[in-house]
Backbone as CSV, one residue per row, in Angstrom:
resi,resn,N_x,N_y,N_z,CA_x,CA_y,CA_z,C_x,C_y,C_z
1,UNK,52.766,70.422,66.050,52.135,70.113,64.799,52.681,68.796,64.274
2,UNK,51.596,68.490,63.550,52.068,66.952,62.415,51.494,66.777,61.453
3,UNK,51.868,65.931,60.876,50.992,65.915,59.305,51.135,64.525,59.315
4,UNK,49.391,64.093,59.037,48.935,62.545,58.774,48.761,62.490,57.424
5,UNK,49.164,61.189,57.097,48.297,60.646,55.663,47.764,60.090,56.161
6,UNK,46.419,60.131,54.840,45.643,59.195,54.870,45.110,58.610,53.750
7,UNK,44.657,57.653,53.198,44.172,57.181,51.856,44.019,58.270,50.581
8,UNK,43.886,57.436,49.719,44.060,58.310,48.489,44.723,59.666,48.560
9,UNK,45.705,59.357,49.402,46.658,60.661,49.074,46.206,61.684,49.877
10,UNK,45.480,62.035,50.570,45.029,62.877,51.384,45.963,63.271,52.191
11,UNK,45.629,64.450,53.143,47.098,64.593,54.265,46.290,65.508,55.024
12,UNK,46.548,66.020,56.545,45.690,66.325,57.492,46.887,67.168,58.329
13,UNK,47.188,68.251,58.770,47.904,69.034,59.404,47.468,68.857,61.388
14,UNK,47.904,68.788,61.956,47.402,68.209,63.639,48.112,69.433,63.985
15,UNK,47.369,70.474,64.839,47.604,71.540,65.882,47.312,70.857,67.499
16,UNK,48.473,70.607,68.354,48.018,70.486,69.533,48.481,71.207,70.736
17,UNK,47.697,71.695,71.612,48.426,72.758,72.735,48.433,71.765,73.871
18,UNK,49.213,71.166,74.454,49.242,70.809,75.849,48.827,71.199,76.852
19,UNK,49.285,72.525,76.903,47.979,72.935,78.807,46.922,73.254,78.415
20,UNK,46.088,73.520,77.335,44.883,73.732,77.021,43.971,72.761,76.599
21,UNK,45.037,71.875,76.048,44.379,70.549,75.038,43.489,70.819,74.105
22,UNK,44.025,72.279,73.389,43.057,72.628,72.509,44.010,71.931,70.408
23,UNK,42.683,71.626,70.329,43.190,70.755,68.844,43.057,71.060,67.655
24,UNK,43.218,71.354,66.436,42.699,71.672,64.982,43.107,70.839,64.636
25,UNK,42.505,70.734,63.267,42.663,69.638,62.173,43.143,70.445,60.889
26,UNK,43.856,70.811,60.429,43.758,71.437,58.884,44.143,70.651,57.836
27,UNK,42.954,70.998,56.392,43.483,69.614,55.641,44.023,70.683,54.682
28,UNK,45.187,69.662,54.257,46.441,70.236,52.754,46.357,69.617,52.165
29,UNK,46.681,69.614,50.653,46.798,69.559,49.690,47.900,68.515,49.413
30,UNK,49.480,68.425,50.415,49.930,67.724,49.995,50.883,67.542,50.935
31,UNK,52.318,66.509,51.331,52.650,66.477,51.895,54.008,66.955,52.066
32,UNK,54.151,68.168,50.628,55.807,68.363,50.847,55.423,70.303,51.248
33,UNK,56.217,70.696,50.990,56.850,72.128,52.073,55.799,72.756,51.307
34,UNK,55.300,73.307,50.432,54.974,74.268,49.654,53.266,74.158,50.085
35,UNK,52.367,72.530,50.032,51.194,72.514,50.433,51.087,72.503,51.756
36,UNK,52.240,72.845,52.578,51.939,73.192,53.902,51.760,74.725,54.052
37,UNK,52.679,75.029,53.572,52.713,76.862,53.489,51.764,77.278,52.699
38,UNK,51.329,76.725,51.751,49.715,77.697,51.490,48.959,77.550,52.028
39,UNK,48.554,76.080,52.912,47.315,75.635,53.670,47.246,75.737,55.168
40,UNK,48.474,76.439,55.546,48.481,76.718,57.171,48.095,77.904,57.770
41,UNK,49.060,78.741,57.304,48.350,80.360,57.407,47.176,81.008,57.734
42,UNK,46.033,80.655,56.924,44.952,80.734,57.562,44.490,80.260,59.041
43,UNK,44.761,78.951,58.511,43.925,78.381,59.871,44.989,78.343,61.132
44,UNK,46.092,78.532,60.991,47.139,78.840,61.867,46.666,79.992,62.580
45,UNK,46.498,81.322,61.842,46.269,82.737,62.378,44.425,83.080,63.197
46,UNK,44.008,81.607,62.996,42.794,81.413,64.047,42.627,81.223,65.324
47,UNK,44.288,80.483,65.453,44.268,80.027,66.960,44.209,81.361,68.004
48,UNK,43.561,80.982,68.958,43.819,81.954,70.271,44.327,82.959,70.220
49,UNK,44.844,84.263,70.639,45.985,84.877,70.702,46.981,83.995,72.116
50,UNK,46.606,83.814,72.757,47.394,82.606,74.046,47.910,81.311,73.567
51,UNK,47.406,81.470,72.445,48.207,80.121,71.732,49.069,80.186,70.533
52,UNK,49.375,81.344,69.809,50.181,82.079,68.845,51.515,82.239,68.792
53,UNK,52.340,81.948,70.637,53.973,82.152,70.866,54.366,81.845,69.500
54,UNK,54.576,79.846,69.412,55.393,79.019,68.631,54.850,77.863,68.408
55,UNK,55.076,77.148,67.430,54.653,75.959,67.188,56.089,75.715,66.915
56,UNK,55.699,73.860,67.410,56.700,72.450,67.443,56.497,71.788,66.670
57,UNK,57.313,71.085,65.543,56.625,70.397,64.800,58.300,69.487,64.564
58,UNK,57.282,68.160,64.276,58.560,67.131,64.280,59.112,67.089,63.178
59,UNK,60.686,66.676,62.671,61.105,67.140,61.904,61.688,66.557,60.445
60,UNK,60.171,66.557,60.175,59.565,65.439,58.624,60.161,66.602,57.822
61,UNK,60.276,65.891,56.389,60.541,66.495,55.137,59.058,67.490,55.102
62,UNK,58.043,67.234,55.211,57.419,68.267,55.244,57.292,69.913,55.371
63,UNK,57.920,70.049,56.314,58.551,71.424,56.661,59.617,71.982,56.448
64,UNK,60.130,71.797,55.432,61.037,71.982,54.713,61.323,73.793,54.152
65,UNK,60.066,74.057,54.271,59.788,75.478,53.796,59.021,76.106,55.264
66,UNK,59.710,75.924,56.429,59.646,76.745,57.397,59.711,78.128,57.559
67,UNK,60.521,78.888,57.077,60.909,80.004,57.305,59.870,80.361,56.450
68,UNK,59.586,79.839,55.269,58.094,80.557,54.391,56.774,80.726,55.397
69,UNK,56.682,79.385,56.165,55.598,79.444,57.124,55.578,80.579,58.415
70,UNK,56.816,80.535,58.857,57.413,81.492,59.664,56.726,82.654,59.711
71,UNK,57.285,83.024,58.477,57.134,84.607,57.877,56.027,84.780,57.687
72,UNK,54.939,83.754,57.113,53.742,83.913,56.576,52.704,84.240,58.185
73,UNK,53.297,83.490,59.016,52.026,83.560,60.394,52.879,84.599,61.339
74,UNK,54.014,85.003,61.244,54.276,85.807,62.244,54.706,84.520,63.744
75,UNK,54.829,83.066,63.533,55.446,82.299,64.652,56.904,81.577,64.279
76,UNK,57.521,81.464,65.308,58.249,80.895,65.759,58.788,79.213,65.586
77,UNK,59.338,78.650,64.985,58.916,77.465,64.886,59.953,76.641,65.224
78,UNK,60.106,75.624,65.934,60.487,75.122,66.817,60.723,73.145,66.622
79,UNK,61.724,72.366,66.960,61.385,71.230,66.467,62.176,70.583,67.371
């Protein structure tokens, strides 16, 4: 996972699987810990069940509230 900005403040969550090359886009609200953890969950708990182990995510101030995300999807999270 990653999180883009983009103009006017916008921000864009990036899901990517390597052996599948399967991709999402999820858009948040904002770019610190708290608008990640309300805006992931959902669209997190869409992916695959083959794609659900763990997510990687690089290790921006963003995720700061991991263990909230953690708990909230039932994954693993990894950096």
């Amino acid at each position: 996972m990653d999180l883009l900005a983009g103009a006017n403040d916008s921000h864009i969550a990036t899901l990517f699987e390597r052996h599948s090359c399967f991709a999402m886009r999820v858009k948040v609200a904002g770019k610190d810990g708290a608008s990640i953890v309300r805006s992931l969950p959902q669209a997190v708990l869409k992916l695959p069940w083959e794609l659900r182990h763990f997510l990687t995510w690089d290790s921006g101030t963003e995720l700061s509230k991991r263990r909230a995300l953690a708990m909230a999807t039932g994954f693993s999270i990894c950096f």
